[in-house]
C-alpha positions as CSV (number, residue, x, y, z in Angstrom):
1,X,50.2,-39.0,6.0
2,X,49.7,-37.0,2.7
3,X,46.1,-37.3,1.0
4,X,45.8,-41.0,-0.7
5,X,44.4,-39.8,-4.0
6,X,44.5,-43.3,-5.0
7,X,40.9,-44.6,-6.6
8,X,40.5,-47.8,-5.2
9,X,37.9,-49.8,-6.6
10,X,34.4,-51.0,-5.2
11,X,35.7,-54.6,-4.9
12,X,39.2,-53.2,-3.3
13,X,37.1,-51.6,-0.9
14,X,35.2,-54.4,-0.1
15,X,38.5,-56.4,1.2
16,X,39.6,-53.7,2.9
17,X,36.3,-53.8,5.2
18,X,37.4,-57.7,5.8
19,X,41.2,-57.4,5.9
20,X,42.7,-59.0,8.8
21,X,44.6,-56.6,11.1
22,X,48.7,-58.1,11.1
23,X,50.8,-57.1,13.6
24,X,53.1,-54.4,12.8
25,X,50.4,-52.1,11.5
26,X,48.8,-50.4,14.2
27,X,44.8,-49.3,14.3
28,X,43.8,-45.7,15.0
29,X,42.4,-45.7,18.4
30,X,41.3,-43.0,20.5
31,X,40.0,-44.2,23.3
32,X,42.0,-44.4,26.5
33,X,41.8,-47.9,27.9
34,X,41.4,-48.8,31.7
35,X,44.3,-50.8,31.7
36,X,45.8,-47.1,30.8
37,X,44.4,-45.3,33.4
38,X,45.3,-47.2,36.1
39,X,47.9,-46.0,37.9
40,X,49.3,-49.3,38.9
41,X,50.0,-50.1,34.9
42,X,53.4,-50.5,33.8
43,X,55.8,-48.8,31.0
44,X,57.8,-51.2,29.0
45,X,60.7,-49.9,28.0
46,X,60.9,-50.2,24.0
47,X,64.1,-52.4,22.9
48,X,67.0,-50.6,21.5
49,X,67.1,-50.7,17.4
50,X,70.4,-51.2,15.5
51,X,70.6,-50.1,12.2
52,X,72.9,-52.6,10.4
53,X,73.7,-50.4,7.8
54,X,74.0,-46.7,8.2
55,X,76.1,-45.8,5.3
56,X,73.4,-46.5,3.0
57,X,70.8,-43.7,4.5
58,X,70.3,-41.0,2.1
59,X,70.9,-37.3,2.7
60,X,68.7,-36.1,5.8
61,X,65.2,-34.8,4.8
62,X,64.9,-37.8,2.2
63,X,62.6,-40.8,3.2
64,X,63.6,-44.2,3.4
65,X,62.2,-47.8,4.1
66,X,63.9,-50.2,6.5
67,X,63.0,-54.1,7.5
68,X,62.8,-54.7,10.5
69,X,64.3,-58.0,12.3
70,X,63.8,-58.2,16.0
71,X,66.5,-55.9,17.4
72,X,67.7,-54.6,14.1
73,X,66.8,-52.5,11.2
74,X,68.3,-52.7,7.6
75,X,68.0,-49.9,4.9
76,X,66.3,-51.8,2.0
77,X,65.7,-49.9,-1.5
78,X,63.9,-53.5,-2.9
79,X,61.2,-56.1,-1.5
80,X,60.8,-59.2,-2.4
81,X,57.5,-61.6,-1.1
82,X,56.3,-64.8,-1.6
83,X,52.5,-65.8,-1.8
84,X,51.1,-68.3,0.2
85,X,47.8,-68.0,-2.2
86,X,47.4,-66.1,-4.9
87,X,45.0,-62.9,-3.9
88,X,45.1,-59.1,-2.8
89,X,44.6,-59.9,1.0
90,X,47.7,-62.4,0.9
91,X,50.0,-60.0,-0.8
92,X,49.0,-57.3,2.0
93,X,49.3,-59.5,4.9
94,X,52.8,-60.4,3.2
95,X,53.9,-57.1,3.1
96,X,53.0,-56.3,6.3
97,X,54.5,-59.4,7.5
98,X,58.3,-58.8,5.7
99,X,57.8,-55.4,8.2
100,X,59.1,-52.7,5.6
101,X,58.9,-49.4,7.6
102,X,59.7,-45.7,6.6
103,X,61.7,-43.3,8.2
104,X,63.1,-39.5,7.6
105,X,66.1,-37.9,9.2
106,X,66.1,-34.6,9.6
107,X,64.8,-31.7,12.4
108,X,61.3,-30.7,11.4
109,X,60.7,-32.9,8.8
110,X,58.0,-36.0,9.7
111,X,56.8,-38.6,7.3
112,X,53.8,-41.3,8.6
113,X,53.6,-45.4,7.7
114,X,51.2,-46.0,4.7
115,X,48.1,-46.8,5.6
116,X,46.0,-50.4,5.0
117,X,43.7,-48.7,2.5
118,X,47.2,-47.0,0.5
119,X,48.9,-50.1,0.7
120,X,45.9,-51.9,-1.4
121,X,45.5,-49.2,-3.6
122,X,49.1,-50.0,-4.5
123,X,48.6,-53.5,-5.0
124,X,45.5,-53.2,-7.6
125,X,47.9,-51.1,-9.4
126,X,50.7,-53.3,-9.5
127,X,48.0,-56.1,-10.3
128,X,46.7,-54.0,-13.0
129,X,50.0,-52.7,-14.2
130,X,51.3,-56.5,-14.5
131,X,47.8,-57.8,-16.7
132,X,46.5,-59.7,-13.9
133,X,42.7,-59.7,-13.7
134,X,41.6,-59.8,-9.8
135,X,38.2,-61.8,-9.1
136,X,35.4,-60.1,-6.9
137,X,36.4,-62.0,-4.1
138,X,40.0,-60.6,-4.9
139,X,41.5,-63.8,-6.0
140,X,43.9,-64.2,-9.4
141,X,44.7,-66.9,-11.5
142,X,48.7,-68.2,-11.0
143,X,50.7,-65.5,-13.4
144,X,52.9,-66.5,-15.6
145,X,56.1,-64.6,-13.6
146,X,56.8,-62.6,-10.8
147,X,55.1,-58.7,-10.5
148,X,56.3,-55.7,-8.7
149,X,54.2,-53.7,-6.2
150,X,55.4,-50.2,-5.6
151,X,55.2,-48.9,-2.0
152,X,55.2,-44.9,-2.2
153,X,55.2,-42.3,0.6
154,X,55.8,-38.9,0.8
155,X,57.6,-36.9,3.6
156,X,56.2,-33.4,4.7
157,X,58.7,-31.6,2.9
158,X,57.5,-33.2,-0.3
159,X,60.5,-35.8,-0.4
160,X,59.1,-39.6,-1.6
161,X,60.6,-42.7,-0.9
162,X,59.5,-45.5,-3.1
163,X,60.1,-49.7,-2.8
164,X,59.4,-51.7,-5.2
165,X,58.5,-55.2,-4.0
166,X,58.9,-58.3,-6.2
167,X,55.9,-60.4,-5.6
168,X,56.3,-64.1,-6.2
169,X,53.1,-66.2,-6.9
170,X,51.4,-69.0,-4.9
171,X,52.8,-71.9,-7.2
172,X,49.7,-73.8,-8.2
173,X,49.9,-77.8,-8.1
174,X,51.1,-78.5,-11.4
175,X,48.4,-81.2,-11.6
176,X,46.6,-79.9,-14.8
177,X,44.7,-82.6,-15.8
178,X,41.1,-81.2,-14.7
179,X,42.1,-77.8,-16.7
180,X,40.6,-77.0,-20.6
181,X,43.0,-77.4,-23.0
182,X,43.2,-74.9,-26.0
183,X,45.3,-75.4,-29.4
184,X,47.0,-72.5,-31.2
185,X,49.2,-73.8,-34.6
186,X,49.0,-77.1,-33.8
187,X,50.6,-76.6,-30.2
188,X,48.3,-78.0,-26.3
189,X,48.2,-76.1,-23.7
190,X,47.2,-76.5,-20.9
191,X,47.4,-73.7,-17.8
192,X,48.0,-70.4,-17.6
193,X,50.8,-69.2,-19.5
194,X,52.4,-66.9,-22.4
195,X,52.6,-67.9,-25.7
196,X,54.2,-66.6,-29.2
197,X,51.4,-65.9,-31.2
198,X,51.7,-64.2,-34.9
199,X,48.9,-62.2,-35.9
200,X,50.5,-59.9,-38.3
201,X,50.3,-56.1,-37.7
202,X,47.4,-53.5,-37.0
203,X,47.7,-50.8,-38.5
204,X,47.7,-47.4,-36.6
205,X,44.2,-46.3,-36.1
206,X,43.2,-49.4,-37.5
207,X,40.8,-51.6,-36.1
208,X,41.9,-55.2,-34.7
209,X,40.0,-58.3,-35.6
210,X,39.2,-59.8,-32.5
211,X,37.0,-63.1,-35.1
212,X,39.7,-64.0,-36.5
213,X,41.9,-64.6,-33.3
214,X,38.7,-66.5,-32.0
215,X,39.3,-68.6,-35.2
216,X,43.4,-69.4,-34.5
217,X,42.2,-70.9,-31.1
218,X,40.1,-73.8,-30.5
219,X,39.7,-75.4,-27.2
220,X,38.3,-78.8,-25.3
221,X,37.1,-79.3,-21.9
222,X,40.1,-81.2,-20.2
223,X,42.5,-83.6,-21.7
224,X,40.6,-86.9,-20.9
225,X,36.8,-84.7,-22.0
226,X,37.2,-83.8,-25.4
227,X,33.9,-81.7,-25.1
228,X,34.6,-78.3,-27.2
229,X,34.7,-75.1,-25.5
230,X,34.6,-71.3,-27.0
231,X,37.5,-69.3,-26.3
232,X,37.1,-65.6,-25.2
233,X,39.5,-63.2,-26.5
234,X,40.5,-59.8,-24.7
235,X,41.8,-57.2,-26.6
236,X,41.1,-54.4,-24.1
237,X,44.9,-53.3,-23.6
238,X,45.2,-52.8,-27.0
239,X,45.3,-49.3,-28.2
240,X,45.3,-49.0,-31.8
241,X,45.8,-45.3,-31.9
242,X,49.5,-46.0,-30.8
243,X,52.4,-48.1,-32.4
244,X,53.3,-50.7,-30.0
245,X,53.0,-54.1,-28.7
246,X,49.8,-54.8,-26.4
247,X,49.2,-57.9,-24.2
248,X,45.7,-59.9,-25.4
249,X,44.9,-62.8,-23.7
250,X,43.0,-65.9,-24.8
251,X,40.7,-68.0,-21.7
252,X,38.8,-71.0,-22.0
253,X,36.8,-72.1,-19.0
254,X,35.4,-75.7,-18.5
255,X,31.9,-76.8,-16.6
256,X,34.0,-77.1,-13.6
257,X,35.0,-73.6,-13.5
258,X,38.8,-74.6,-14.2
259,X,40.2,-71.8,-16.6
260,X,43.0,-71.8,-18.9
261,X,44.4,-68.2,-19.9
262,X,47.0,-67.8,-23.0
263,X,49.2,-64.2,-23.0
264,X,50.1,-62.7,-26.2
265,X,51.6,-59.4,-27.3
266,X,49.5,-57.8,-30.6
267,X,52.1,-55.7,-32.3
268,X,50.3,-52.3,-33.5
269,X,52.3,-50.5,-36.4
270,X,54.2,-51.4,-39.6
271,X,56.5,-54.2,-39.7
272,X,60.1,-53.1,-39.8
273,X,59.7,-49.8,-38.8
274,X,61.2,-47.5,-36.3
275,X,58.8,-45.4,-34.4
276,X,60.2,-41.6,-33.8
277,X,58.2,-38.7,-32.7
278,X,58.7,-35.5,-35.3
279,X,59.3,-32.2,-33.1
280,X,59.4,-28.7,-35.0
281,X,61.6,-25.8,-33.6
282,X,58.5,-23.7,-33.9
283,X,55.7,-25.8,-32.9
284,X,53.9,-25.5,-36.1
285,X,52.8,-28.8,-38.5
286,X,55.9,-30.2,-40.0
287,X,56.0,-30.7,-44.0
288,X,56.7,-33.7,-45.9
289,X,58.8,-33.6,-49.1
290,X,59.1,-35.6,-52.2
291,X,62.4,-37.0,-53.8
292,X,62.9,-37.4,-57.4
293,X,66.2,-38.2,-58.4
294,X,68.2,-35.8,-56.5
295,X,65.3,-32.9,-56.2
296,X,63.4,-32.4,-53.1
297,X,60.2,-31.0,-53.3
298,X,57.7,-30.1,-50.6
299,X,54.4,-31.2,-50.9
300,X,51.0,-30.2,-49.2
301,X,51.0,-32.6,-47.0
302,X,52.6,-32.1,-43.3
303,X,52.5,-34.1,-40.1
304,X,51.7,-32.8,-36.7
305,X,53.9,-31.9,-34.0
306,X,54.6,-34.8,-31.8
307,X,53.2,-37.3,-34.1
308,X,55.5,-40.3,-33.1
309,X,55.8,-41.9,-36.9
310,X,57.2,-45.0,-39.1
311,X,60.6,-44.2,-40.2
312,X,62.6,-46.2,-42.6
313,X,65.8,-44.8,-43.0
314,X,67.7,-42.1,-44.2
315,X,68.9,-40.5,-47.5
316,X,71.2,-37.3,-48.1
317,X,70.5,-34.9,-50.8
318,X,72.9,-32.1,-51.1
319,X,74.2,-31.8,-47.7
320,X,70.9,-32.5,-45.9
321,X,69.7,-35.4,-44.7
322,X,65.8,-36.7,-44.8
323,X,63.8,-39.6,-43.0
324,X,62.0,-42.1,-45.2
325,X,58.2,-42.3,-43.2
326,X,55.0,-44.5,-43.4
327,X,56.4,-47.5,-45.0
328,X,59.6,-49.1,-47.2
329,X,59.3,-47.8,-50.3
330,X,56.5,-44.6,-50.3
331,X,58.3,-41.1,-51.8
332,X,57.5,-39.5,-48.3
333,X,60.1,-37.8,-46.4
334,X,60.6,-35.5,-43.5
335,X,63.9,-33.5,-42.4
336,X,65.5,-36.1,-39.9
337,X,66.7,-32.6,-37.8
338,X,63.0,-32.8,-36.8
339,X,63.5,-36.2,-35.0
340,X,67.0,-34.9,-33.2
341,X,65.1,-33.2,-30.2
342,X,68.0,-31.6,-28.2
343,X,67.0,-32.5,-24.1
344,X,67.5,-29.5,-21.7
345,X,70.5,-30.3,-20.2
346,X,73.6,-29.5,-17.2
347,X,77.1,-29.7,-17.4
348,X,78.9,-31.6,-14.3
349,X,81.9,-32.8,-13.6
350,X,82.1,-36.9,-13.0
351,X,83.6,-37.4,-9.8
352,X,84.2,-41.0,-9.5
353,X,84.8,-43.6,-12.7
354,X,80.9,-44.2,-13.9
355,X,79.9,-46.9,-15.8
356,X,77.3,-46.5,-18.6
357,X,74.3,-48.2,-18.0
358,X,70.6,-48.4,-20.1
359,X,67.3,-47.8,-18.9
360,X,67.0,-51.2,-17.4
361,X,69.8,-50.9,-15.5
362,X,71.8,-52.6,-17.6
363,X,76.0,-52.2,-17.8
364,X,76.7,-50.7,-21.7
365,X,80.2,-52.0,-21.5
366,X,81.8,-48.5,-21.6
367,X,83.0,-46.1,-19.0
368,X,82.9,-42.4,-18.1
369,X,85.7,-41.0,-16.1
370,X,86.4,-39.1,-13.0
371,X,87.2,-35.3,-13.2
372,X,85.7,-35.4,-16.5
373,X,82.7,-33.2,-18.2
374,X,79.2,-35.3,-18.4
375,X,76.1,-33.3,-19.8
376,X,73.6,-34.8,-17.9
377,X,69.1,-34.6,-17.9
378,X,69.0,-33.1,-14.3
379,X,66.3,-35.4,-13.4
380,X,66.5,-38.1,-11.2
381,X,65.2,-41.4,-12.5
382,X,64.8,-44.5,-10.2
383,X,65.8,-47.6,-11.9
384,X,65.2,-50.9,-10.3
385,X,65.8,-48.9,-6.6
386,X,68.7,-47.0,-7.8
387,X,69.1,-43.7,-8.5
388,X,70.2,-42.4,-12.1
389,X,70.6,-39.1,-13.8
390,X,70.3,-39.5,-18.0
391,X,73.3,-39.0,-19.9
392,X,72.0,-35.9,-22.6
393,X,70.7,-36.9,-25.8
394,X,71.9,-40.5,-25.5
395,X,70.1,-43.5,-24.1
396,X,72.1,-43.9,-21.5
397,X,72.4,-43.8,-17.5
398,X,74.8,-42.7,-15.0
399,X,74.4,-43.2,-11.3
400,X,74.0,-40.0,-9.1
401,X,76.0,-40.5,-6.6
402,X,79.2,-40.3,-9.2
403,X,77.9,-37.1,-10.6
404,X,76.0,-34.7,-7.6
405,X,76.9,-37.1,-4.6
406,X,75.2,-37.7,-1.3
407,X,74.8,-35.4,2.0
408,X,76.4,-37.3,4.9
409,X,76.9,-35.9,8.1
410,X,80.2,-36.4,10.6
411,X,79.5,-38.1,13.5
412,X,83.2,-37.7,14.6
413,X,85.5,-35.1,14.3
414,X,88.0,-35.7,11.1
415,X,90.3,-34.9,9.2
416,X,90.6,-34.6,5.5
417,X,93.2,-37.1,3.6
418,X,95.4,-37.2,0.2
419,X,96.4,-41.0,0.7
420,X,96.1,-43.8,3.9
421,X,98.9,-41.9,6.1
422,X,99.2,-38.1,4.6
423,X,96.9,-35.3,5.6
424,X,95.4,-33.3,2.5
425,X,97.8,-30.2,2.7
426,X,95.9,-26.3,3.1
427,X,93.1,-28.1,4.8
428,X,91.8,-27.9,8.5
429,X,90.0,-30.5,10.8
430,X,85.6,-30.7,10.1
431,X,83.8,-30.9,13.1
432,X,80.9,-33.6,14.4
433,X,77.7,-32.1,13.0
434,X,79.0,-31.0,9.6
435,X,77.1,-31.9,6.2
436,X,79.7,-33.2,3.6
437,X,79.0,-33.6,-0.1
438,X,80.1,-37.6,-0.8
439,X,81.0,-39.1,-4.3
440,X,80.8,-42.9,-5.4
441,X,80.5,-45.7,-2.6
442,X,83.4,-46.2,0.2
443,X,87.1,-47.1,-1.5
444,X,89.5,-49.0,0.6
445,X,93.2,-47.4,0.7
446,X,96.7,-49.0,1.2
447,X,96.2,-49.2,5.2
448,X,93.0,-51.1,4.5
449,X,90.5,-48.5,6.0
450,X,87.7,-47.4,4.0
451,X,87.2,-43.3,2.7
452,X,84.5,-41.3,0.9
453,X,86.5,-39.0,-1.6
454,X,84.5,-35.3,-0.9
455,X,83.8,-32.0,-2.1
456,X,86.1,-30.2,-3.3
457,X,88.4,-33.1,-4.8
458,X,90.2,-33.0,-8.2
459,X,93.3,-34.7,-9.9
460,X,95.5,-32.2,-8.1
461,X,93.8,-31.8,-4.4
462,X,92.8,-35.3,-3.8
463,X,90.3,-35.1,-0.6
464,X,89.2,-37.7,1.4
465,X,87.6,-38.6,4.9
466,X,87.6,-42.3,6.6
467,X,84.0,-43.7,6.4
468,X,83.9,-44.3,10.0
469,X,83.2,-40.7,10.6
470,X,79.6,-40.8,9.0
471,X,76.4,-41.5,10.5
């Protein structure tokens, strides 16, 4: 197992001294037992493991995670739990439970299980990462929605496998009636949730006015005790140095120690705007110009590389067009070349009809092609356990295995195929053993078996092999 450079934290520590061992996770021991020793002990034989379904491993030397179920495995790219109670040592004993292992295919190439004190570092982050404040006895208040925790592991030649688990919260009676109550616009509420709350805009680098949200809130101890209660407001996610919208949350707490927590997002910014970062072709401060009538005149005044900044539009003036900045109506401008970064990019050919999706994973409606050119960001991106390479200068996705393919390896001698009963003409038989370059997922043909099309295939040398012959 690779070094966890993970900080976990003095209370995540603390659980991890008190953690109940689950089954499934073994403990280092290295002691040899009596029982062991003995030469009258027995070996059991360990049962036989099915994979259920081998067509999904990636290519050899790239980890994976399975779930195992008695006698079979399964090749999972998501999790998905469900919390019994809502704290750090019942989503670790959850995920131990659901019995997600890792595995690597490949000669000298090893990857280990993560380890109890990896696996909580990954849960305080997904915690953290989702705006949930953990207790120091490493209990939560019931969150508003389900949270991800991101398992991670890294293979000794450097490969990582990650699985993102969807962890669904203990659901809390819904008997709130011992719970504060807080009013915001004329609105109750009364348990944890997330609101819509309007508190204008903070200016960038401005500072946010934590009284005056106080003010918006007021709050009583239950519904039947009408006792007043402060509200405290936390505006620690909130970073005013950069446009965006931050999560600040609003808790009452009663006598009783029953809490209410309100979640809203603080927009930081200017209303309206469109936030693009300014990139020069030299690296040097980029100048802002005035407009009067049609005359552009540079001023003094510049902006630094990679400022991301307010823009509000566009105007031409003789051919060239500039960017409106800071606000609606100021006579500030910048060259809107300077927000048209070009990404560094490769040409590929699609191999199998892509659809266009956005950075959620989401289907754009529109198509690209097989057999056609596709400038691509040669990066992989994981979205939502899939894998993705960015479509160049757009803000769009295209899966990988259209564009770059997968490695699979024969398991049977075969034979490469134009259609269901013809034979691809010029070609020769691959042998069991053989690495082949796979595009798109497995297509059903006339006789109703299932091919990979291959390397090597265009419109006019169609290639094929039945999916049967893969591991």
């Amino acid at each position: 197992m690779r070094k966890n450079t993970r900080i976990v934290t003095a209370a995540a520590a603390a659980l991890l001294a008190v953690a109940p061992v689950v089954s499934g996770v073994a403990p280092v021991n290295n002691s040899v037992s009596a029982e062991v020793k003995s030469a009258k002990s027995t070996t059991k034989t360990a049962p036989k493991i099915t994979l259920t379904n081998p067509n999904d491993k990636p290519a050899e030397g790239t980890p994976y995670f399975v779930q195992t179920n008695g006698d079979k495995e399964t090749i999972v790219k998501t999790g998905d739990i469900s919390l019994g109670a809502n704290s750090v040592n019942e989503i670790i004993n959850q995920i131990k439970k659901a019995n997600y292992q890792v595995k690597v295919d490949g000669q000298n190439v090893t990857v280990s299980q993560l380890s109890d004190s990896e696996i909580m570092s990954a849960v305080y982050t997904g915690l953290s990462q989702a705006g949930i404040t953990v207790n120091s006895n490493g209990t939560f208040s019931q969150p508003a929605n389900t949270f991800t925790v991101s398992l991670s592991v890294t293979a000794s030649n450097k490969q990582v496998a990650t699985l993102p688990i969807t962890v669904k919260p203990f659901n809390v009676s819904t008997d709130y009636s011992a719970n504060p109550v807080i009013t915001y616009n004329g609105k109750t509420y009364n348990h944890n949730q997330a609101i819509e709350a309007d508190f204008g805009y903070v200016p960038v680098n401005g500072t946010v006015d934590t009284a005056a949200i106080q003010k918006a809130f007021s709050a009583v101890a239950s519904s039947s005790d009408k006792t007043a209660l402060s509200v405290a407001v936390d505006t620690s996610k909130v970073n005013p140095a950069v446009a965006g919208s931050y999560p600040v949350t609003v808790t009452a707490t009663n006598a009783n120690q029953k809490s209410t927590v309100l979640t809203f997002n603080l927009n930081v910014g200017i209303k309206g705007a469109k936030y693009q970062v300014a990139n020069s072709t030299d690296g040097k401060a980029i100048v802002i110009y005035s407009i009067n009538g049609n005359t552009v005149s540079a001023t003094s005044a510049t902006i630094n590389n990679g400022t991301s900044v307010p823009t509000f539009g566009t105007v031409e003036v003789n051919g060239t067009s500039y960017t409106r900045i800071n606000g609606e109506n100021t006579n500030q401008f910048v060259l809107t070349s300077v927000f048209n970064k070009v990404e560094k990019s490769e040409s590929h050919v699609v191999m199998v009809d892509s659809r266009a999706y956005d950075k959620d994973g989401n289907y754009l409606g529109h198509m690209y092609y097989a057999y056609d050119n596709i400038d691509i960001v040669p990066t992989v991106v994981t979205i939502k356990g899939k894998t993705y390479y960015k479509v160049a200068n757009k803000d769009e996705y295209v899966r990988v295995t259209n564009i770059t393919g997968n490695q699979r390896t024969l398991k049977h001698n075969a034979y490469i195929y134009w259609s269901s009963y013809r034979r691809t003409p010029g070609t020769g038989k691959m042998y069991r053993g053989q690495t082949v370059t796979t595009y798109g997922g497995q297509m059903r043909f006339k006789n109703g078996k299932k091919y990979y099309r291959i390397e090597g295939c265009r419109n006019n040398n169609k290639r094929y092999i039945k999916a049967v012959n893969f591991y």
